[in-house]
N, C-alpha and C positions, 0 to 999 in steps of 0.2 A: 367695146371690148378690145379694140384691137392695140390698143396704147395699152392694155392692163398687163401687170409684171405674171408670167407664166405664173402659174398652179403648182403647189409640191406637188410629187406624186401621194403624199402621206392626204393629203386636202382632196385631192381628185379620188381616191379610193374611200375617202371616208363619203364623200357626197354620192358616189355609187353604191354604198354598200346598204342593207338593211337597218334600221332607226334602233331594232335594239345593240344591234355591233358597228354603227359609227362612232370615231372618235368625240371626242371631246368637242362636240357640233361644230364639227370640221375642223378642228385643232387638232386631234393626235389622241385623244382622252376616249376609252371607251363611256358611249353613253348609255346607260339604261334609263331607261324611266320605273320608276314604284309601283306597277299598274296595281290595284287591290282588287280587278272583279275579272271575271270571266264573261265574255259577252254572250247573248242569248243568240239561237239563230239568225230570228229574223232582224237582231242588231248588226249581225255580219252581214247578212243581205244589204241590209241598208246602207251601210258603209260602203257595200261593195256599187253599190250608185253611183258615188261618186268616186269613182276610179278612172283611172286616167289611162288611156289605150294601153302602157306598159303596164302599172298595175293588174289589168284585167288580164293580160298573158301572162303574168308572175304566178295570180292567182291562178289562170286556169292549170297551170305547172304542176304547182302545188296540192291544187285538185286533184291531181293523179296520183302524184305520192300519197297523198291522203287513203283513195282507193288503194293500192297496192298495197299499205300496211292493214285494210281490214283484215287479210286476212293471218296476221301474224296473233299472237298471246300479247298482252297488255301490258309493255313494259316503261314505265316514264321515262325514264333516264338512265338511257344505255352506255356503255364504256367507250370515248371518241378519242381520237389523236387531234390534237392542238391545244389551244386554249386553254385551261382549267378553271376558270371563272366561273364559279357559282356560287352566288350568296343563298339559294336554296328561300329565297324569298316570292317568285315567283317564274311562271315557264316562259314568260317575256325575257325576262334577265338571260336568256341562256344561248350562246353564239351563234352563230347560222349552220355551221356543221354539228349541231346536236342531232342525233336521231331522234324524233319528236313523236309523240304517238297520236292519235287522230285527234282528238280533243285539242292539244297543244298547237297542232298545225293551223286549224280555224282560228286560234284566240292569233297566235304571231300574224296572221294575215290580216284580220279585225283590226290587228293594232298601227299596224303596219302601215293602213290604208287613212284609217283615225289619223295618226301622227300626220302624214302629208295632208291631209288634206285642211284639219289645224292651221298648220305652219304656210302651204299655201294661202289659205286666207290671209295673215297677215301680210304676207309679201305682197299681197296687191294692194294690201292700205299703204305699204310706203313706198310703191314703185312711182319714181320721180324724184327720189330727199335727194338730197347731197350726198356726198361723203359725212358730212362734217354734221348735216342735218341727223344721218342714220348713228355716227358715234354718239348723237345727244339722248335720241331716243332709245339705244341699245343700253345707256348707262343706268336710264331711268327702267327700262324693262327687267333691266339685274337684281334693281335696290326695290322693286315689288314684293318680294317674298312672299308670293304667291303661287301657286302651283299651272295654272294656266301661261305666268309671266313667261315661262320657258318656251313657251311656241315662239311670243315676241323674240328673244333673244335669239333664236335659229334662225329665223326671219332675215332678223336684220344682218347676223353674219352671213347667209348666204347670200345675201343682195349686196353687202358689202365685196367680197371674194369674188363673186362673178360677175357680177356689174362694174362693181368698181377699181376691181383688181389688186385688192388690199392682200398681203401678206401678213401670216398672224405674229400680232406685236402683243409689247402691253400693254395696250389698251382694251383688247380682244380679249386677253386672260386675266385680266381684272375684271370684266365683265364676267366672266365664263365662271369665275372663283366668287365674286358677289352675289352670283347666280343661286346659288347652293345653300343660299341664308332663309328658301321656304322652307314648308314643312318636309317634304319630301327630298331634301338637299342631303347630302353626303360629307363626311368631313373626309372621306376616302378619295373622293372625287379631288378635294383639294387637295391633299395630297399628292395626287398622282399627278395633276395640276402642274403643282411647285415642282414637282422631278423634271418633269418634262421643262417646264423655263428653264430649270437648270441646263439640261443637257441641251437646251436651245442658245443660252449662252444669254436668257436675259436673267435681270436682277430686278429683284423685289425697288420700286419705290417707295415714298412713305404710304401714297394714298394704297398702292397693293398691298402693303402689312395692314392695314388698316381696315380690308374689305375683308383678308383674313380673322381677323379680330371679330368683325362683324358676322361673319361666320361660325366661330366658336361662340358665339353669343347665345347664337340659338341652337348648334350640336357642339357642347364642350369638348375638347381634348386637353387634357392637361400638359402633354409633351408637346403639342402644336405650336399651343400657348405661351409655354417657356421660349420653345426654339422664335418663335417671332419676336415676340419682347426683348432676348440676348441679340437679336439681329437688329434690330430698333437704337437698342442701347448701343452698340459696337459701332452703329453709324451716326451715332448721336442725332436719331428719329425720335423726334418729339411725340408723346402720345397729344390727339388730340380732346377738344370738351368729349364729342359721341365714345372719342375712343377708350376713355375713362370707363366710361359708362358702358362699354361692351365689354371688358375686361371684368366688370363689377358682375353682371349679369352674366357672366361664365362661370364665373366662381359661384352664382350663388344656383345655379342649373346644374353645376355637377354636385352639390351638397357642402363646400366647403365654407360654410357660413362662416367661421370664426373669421378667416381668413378674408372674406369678404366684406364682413364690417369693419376689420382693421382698414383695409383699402379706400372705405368710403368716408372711415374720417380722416384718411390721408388726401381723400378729394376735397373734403372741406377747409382742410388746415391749408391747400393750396387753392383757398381761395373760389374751387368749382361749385356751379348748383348745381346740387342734385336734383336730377329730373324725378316728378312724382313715378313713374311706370316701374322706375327702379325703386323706390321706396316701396311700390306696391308689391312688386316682387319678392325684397327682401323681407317684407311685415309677414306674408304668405305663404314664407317657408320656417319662417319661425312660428308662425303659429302654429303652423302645422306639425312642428314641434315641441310644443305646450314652452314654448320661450317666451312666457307673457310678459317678464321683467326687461328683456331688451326690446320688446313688442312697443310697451308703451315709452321704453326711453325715444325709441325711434319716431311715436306720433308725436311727442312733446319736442322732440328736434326743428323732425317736420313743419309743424304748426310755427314753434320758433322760427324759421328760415321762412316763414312769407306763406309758404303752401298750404293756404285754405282750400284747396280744390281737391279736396279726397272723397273718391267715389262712395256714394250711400252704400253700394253693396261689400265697401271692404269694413265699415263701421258696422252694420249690421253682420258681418262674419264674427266679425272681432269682438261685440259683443254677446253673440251666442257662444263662442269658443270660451270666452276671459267668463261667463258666469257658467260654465259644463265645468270647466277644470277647476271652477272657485278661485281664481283669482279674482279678487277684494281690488286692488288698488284699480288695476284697469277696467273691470268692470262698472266700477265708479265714476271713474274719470270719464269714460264714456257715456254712462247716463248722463252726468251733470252739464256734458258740454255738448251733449247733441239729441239727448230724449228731450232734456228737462224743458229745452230751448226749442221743441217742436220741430226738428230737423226729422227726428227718425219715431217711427212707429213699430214697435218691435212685437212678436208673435207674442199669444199667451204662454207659451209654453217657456220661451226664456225670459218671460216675466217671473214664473212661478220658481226659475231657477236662480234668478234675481234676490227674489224674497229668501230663499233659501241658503244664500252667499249672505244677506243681511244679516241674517238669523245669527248663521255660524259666527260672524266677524260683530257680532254686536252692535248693527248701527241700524236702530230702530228707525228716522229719518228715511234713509232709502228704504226700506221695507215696507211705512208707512207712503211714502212717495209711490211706490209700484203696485200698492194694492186700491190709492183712490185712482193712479192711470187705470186699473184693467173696471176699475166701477164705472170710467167712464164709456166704457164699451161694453158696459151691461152684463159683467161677466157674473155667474150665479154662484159666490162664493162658498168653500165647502171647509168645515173644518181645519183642514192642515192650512190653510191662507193665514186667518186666525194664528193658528199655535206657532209659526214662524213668527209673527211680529211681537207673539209673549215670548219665544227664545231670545229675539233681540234685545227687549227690553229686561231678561231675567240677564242676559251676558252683559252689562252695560251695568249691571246693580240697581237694576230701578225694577221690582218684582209689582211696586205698586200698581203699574200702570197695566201690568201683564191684569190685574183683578178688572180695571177698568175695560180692558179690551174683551174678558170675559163678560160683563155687564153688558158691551155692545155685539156679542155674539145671542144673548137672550131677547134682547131688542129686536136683534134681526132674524130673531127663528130658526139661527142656527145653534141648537141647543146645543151646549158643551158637555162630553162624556169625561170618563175617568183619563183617558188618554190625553185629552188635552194640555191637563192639568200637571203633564208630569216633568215638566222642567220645572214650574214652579215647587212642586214638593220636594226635590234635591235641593234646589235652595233654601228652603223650609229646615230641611232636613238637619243644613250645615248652619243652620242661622235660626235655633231654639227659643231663641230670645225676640224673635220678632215674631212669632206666629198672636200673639195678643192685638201688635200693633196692624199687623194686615188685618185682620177681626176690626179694628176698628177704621181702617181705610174703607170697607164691606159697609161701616156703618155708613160714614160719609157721601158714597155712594147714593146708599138709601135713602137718606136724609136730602140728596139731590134729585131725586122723584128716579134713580135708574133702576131698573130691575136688577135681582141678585140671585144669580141661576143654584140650584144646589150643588152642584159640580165644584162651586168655588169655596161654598160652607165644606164640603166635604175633603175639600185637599189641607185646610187647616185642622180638620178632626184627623185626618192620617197621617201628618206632624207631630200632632199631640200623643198617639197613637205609637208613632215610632221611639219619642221620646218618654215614653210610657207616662203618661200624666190624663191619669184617668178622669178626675175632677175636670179638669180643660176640656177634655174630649167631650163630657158629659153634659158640659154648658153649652158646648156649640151644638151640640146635636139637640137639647130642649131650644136653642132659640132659633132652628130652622123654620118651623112653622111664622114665626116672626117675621122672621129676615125676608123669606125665600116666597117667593110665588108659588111652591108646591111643598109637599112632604118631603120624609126623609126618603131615599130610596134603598136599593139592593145595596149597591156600592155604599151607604152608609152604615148598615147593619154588618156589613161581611168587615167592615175598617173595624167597625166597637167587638163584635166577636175576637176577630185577632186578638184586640187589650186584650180579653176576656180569657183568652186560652195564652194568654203570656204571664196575665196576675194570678191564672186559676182560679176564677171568680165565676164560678157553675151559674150562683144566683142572678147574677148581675144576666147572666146570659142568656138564662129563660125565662126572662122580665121582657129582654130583648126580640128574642122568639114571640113572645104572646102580643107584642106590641106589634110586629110585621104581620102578624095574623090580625088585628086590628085593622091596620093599615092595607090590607091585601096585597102585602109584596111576595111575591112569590119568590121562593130561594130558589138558589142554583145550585152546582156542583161544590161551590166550595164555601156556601151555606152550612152546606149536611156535613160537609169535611170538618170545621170547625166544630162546629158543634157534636161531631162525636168526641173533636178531642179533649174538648172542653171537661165534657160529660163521664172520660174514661180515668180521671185522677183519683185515686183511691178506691176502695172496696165497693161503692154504689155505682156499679159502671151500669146499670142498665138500661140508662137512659140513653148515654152512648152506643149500647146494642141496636138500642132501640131507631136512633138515629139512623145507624149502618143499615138495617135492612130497609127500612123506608127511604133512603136514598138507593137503595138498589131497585125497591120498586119501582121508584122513577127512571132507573136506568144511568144513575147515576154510577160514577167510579171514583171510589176515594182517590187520592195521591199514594205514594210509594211509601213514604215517610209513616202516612196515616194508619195504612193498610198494614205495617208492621207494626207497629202502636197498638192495634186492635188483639194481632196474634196475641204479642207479647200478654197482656194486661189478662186475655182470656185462657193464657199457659200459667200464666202465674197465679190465678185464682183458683186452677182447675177446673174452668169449666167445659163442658164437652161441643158444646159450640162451636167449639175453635176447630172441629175436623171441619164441620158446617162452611166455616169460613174459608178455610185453605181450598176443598172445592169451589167454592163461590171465586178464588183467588188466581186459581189455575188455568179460569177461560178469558181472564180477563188482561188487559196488554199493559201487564206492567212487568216490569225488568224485577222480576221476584224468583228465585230457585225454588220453587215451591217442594219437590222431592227432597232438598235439603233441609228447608223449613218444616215439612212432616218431621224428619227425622230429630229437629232439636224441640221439637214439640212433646216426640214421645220420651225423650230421656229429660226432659226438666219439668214433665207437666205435672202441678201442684205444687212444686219445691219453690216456694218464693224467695228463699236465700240465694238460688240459685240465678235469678233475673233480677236485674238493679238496674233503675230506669236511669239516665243520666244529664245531664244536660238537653235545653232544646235550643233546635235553629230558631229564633224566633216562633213562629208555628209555621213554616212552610213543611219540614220533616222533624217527625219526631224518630231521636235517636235513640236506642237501644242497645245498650250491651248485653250482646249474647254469651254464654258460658258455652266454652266448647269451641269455637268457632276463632 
């Protein structure tokens, strides 16, 4: 040491002073570190182990301050002259003339003791380097960007400084600035950094804009950024390949993606590869965006440019994201070039979100693709698996096959309800002229030894049914027995009633009834409903009475439409029934004014001029014009 250039004094008071208010690890820079925990006692005990004859007299010091604010009131953070520094992030951050309150005093000593003895450790792994050995290793301790790195870097500038007698250059604050690229690094720090070279009289070279760059990589500043790059430019500082790429990854960290993807095809129009970590990044925040259309321009670039090396877990994100938001195209794309090809095994559950994107976008192929994947993992298929690959095939115009997939749902025991069926009957609905030919698709089937569930006779009877074509209806429902592995059921008596209360066809309807009584099909709610309303056209309404209370027996409850239907028909007759009803009407949960319906009961009851039935909605609600009202 005796050849080494004198000490600042600014360097000899920071190396004296306490770890949370040294400079800039002996540059001039206040240093804090981010501590996140408060140490437990016997953590400070322990620390206190290894303390170093001055340590142990600091702390015993401190130990007494300690004792003499027991007995004060509890105040953290009292009013001091100096300093003003407080990020309020934690009571490590806070200068040495804070007044501290007991608690605070143990963690600053804990820490105090921790930090040397850290940082000592290292200094004994390098004591002996060079000079020229410790600048190699200080540079590599910078570019660690890791939170431990930082002891290294103290290390070494104090064995530099005192050993070696180095005065701080820059080389020192390009280390000290590259420093600040871990997690716990500060773009304040650099900041305060660049002031100080300033006021030291050095200037930024390329590799120091560039360690800043590397810095804002990982804590953006947008004005940092600008002022380096116009200082770059001015000195005609070439960015380099990394420094591209730290420029890109800044912009895409503080949100400016637009901005960021313009950048990165300005890296490729000059010629640079982009590295996968930054394509991972930018795929990451656009997804996270629901930007699936530049998501996938970006894998198709990627793959374009050589880069087969993309991580399994960003194609499995990016498939569960592109089938939750329904995007078709890349969900696709991704099946076909990394399920299909046994790269990726994806959950059940964005399997089912799969089929359900096929469905919507009408591409029976992947639907049918994703439903034998999950057979081979023995999944126990449940209706809605099914009714996605007959949407596929109804949105694609091919409803034939939707019959066939039904035919393989009876096969397989998973018996098809009415619900299944009902994409199919909207097309039915709009396409009158095909309901014959699907009947004889049904036949061909059969004629090929498949079973033919009634589910699928039954959605051609409620085609015929909406297009009111009784005759039709009436044929497919005698050749169930034929066709069908079982009888007619509920759902096909409750389709032939509707016709029946739309043509007003009373008889047709209690041919119908006596044959579910035959058959032992037990009605439901809006068995009883129909067939009251069937039963209430003209003067013989008693059958319709008749009905109403025997569905109440049951516990059944008309509809709204119906239950006004009934009023009306037993006000217009005169019959006295009708008080019967309105109580029956008043407990029950329908959106009825019953106190006003009393009142148009008693001034029109008998008077049949005065109720004129009018049009029906189909038979969901029978409408009524009321006089009066």
């Amino acid at each position: 040491m005796s050849h080494a250039r004198p000490v600042t004094r600014l360097v000899t008071e920071s190396l004296q002073s306490l770890p949370w208010t040294r400079s800039s690890i002996t540059l001039g820079r206040p240093y804090r570190v981010q501590y996140r925990f408060r140490p437990f006692s016997s953590h400070v005990r322990y620390l206190h182990r290894f303390a170093l004859a001055d340590g142990q007299r600091e702390y015993e010091l401190l130990e007494q301050q300690q004792q003499a604010q027991l007995t004060r009131p509890f105040a953290p953070w009292e009013a001091f002259e100096g300093d003003g520094f407080d990020d309020g992030k934690s009571v490590a951050n806070k200068p040495a003339n804070v007044k501290r309150n007991t608690l605070a005093l143990a963690e600053d000593t804990a820490l105090q003791l921790n930090y040397d003895v850290h940082v000592a450790v290292e200094e004994a792994k390098i004591q002996g380097r060079t000079a020229s050995e410790l600048y190699d290793i200080l540079r590599i301790a910078a570019g660690e960007g890791s939170v431990p790195s930082i002891f290294k870097v103290q290390a070494c500038i104090n064995v530099l400084i005192k050993e070696h007698g180095e005065q701080p250059n820059l080389r020192l604050y390009s280390a000290l600035i590259l420093a600040q690229c871990r997690a716990d690094g500060s773009v304040a720090v650099v900041e305060r950094l660049l002031d100080e070279m300033s006021r030291d009289g050095f200037e930024l070279d390329i590799g120091a804009c560039h360690d800043v760059l590397k810095v804002l990589s990982v804590h953006p500043d947008y004005l940092l950024r600008s002022k380096i790059l116009l200082y770059m430019r001015n000195r005609w500082f070439q960015l380099s390949y990394s420094g591209w790429h730290d420029v890109a990854a800044s912009l895409i960290r503080e949100g400016s993606l637009e901005i960021a993807m313009d950048y990165m095809d300005d890296m490729r129009r000059e010629g640079i590869r982009i590295l996968g970590w930054l394509y991972d990044m930018m795929i990451y925040a656009l997804a996270e965006r629901e930007e699936m259309d530049e998501v996938l321009r970006l894998l198709r670039q990627r793959v374009t440019d050589g880069d087969l090396n993309i991580s399994p877990t960003l194609w499995y994100y990016l498939l569960d994201v592109s089938s939750r938001v329904l995007h078709y195209d890349l969900a696709s794309y991704i099946w076909k070039s990394r399920v299909k090809t046994h790269h990726l095994n994806p959950p059940s559950g964005t399997c089912a979100n799969l089929m359900n994107l096929a469905a919507r976008n009408g591409d029976p192929e992947l639907a049918q693709d994703v439903f034998e994947f999950l057979g081979k993992r023995d999944t126990v298929f449940e209706p809605q698996h099914y009714e996605m690959i007959i949407e596929a095939y109804v949105n694609v115009n091919m409803p034939e096959n939707g019959f066939y997939v039904l035919s393989a749902m009876q096969e397989a025991n998973v018996l098809p309800s009415e619900g299944t069926t009902r994409r199919l009957l909207v097309w039915l609905r709009a396409h009158p002229e095909r309901t014959q030919h699907m009947y004889n698709v049904l036949c061909d089937i059969k004629e090929k030894g498949g079973p033919i569930p009634v589910a699928a006779m039954n959605v051609l009877i409620e085609a015929a049914v909406h297009h009111r074509k009784l005759d039709q209806a009436i044929d497919l429902y005698k050749a169930i027995p034929e066709m069908c592995m079982g009888s007619a059921n509920l759902a096909t008596f409750n389709a032939l009633l509707k016709l029946c209360r739309q043509l007003q066809r009373k008889d047709l309807a209690l041919t119908l009834a006596s044959e579910m009584v035959a058959l032992r099909v037990m009605p439901d709610a809006m068995t009883y409903d129909r067939m009251m309303l069937v039963c209430l056209i003209g003067e013989d309404y008693e059958d319709g009475l008749r009905y109403y209370m025997e569905m109440r027996a049951k516990r059944f409850e008309p509809r709204f439409g119906s239950a006004l239907m009934l009023v009306k028909t037993l006000t217009k007759w005169g019959d006295k029934r009708v008080y019967g009803v309105l109580e029956d009407l008043a407990v029950m949960d329908l959106p009825l004014r019953v106190n006003e319906l009393r009142r148009w009961v008693k001034e029109n009851f008998g008077k049949k001029e005065h109720v004129k039935l009018i049009s029906y909605k189909g038979d969901d609600e029978a409408n009524v014009k009321m006089d009066g009202q």
